[in-house]
N, C-alpha and C positions, 0 to 999 in steps of 0.2 A: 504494500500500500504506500502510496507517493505521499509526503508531508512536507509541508510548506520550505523545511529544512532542507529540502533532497532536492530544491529545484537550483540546476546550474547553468540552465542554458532558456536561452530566449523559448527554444520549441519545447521543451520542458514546463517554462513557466506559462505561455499559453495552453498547453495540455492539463496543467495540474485545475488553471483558473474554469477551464472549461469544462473538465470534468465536475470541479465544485459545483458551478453553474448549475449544469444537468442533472446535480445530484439532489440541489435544492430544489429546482425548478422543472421540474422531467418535461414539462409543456410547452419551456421557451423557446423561442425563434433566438438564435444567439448570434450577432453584428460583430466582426473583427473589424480593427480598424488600424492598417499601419501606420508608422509614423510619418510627417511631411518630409519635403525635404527644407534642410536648415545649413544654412552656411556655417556652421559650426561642426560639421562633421562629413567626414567622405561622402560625398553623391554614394560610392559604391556600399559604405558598409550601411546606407540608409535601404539602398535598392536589395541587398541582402538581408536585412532584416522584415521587409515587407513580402521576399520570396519565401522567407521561413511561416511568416504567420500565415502566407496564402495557403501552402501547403497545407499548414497543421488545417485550417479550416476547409480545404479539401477533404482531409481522411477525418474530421471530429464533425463532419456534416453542418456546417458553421456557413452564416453568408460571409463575404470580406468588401472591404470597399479599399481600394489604393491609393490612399492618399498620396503616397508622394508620388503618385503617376497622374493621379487624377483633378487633385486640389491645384488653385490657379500658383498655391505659391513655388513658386522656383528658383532655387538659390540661387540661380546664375542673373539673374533678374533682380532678385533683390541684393545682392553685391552692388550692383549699381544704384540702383533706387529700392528703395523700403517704400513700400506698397502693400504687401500684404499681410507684411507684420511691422512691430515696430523694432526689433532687434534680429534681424537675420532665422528667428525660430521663433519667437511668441508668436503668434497673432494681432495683430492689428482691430481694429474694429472692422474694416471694407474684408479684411482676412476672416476676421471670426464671421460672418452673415453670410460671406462665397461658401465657407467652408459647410457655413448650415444648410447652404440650400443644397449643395452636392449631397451632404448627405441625409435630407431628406427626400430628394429625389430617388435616392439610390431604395431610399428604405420604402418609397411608396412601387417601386418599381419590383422590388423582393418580394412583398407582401401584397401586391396586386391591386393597393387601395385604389379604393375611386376609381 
């Protein structure tokens, strides 16, 4: 049995959270959400990290939305201009409303609403 303690890895720590998840909630619809991208960190180890959590919500039957493929912010953009956040990785205000509408599009699009 997996324990909060035994998680050392990214796909580990999305499996431990999503089994908790399922184990509380057996009914949920469960939303992965990778990280953006941030000028504070490798474009690749971000696009790696996003390939890990798609996976795991591939085989734990999970939806995912890519943020850092899919959200408007992009680091190489905001190096120059700060637009969709106010430090290269927070959110900005025009950053946090883009960010909501992608994903509640995404979530009306999963769930078939409306």
């Amino acid at each position: 049995k997996l324990k909060a303690n035994d998680v050392t890895s990214i796909a580990m720590a999305v499996r431990y959270n999503v089994l908790l998840l399922k184990k509380r909630h057996p009914d949920a619809k469960i939303v992965l959400l990778t990280p953006m991208q941030t000028t504070s960190a490798p474009a690749q180890l971000i696009t790696q990290a996003g390939d890990i959590i798609e996976q795991c919500a591939q085989r734990l039957n999970c939806y995912v939305i890519r943020l850092d493929k899919e959200s408007k912010v992009v680091a190489q953009s905001e190096k120059k201009r700060r637009v969709y956040t106010t430090d290269g990785t927070h959110t900005s205000v025009k950053g946090a409303k883009s960010n909501g509408k992608l994903i509640a599009n995404c979530m009306l699009n999963f769930f078939k609403i409306f």
